[in-house]
N, C-alpha and C positions, 0 to 999 in steps of 0.2 A: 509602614511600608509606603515607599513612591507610588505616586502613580506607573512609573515605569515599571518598576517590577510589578506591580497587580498586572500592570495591560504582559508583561512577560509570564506570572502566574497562572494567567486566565488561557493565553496561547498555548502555553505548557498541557496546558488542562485539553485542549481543543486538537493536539497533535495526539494525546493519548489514548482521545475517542475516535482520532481517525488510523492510528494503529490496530486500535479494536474491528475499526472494520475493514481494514485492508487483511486483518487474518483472517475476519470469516468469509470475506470476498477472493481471499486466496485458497482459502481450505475448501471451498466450495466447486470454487473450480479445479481444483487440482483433482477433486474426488470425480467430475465426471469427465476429467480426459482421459482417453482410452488409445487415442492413435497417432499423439503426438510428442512420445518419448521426451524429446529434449526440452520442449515446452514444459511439460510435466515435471522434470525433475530439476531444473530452473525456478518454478514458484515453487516447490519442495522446498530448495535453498533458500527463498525468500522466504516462507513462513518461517523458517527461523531463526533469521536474520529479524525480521518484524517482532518476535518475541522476545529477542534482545533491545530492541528497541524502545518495547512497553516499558522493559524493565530496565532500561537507562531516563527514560521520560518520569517514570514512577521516584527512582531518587531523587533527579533534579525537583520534583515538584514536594517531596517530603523535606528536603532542606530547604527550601521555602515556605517549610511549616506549613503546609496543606496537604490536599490527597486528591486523588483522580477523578473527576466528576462522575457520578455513577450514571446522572441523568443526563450526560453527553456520549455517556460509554455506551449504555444502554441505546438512545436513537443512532450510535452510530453503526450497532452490530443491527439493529433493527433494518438502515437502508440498507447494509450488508446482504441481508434476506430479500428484501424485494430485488434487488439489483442480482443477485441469485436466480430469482422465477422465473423473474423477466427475461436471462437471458437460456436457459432450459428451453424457451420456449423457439428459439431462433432456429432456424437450419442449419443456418450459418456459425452458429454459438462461438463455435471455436475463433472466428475471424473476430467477430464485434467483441471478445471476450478478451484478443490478444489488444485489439484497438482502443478499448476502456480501461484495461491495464497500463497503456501507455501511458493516457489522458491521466489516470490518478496517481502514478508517479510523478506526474510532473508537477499535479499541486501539492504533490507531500514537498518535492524541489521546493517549490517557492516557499511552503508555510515554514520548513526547515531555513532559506536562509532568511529570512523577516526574524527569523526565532535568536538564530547566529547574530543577526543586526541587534536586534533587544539586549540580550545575552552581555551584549559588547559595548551597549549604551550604559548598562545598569554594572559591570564591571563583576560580571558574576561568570567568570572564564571554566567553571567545569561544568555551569547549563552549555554553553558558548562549545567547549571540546566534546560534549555530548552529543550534542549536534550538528556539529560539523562530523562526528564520526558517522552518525545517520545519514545528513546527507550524502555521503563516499556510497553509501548501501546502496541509496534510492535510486543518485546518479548513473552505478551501475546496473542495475535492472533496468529501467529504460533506457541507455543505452542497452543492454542486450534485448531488449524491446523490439528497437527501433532497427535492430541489428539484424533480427531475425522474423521482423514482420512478414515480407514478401515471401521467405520461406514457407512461413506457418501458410500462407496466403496459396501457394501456389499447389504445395501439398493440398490443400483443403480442397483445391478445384480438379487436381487427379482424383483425386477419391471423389469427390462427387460423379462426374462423368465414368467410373468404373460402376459396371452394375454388381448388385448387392453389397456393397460396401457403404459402411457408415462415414458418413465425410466430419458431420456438424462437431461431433467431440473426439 
């Protein structure tokens, strides 16, 4: 094996641990929003969208005759949990939670096209259409993101100022 395909192995490897934890960063949150419908059922769609993507990341890496780092899977579902607590603990949860979702779609953006770029140097065109099909995913979640931030944003600050209403999830 090139060097290029090992540095495209090892990416492969490092998109699959951050799959791992964008589903338990999604399924976590999805479990404690309660009063933002559309948000809800929007990362609903992404988690599934993200499970097709392990499982497109998983063949590219097997026909490169390897397998998924367990010890990248594993710290990745690990910051998954703190990044979990951390934001339970917010008032706000629901806003910083729409705002960190933005932010880490758009490093899945970047690590997806660096990957697309590899993919393209090493002439290996079904890692290459694997990921460009993932990035189409990513792209569009944050854009519906970034679409519907002030939304999520503005709802949050009705319901706060409404008394006995729960605003943060």
């Amino acid at each position: 094996m090139t060097d290029a395909r090992e540095h495209l192995l090892d990416w492969l490897r490092d998109a699959h641990a951050m799959e791992q934890q964008a589903e338990q960063m999604l399924k976590a949150q999805a479990a404690r929003i309660e009063n933002y419908p559309k948000l809800k059922a929007r990362i609903e769609q992404h988690i599934e969208e993200t499970l097709g993507q392990q499982q497109l990341l998983e063949g590219c890496i097997q026909r490169l005759g390897s397998s998924p780092s367990a010890v990248k899977d594993t710290l990745g579902k690990v910051m998954a949990m703190g990044q979990a607590v951390g934001g339970m603990m917010a008032s706000d949860e629901i806003v910083k939670g729409s705002m960190a979702s933005y932010v880490f779609e758009h490093m899945e953006i970047a690590s997806y096209r660096a990957l697309i770029a590899a993919a393209q140097a090493v002439g290996d065109m079904e890692t290459q259409r694997a990921c460009e099909q993932i990035l189409g995913q990513e792209e569009a979640m944050a854009q519906w993101l970034q679409d519907h931030l002030a939304e999520v944003t503005q709802q949050f600050l009705v319901r706060d100022e409404t008394p006995g209403v729960t605003a943060g999830k």
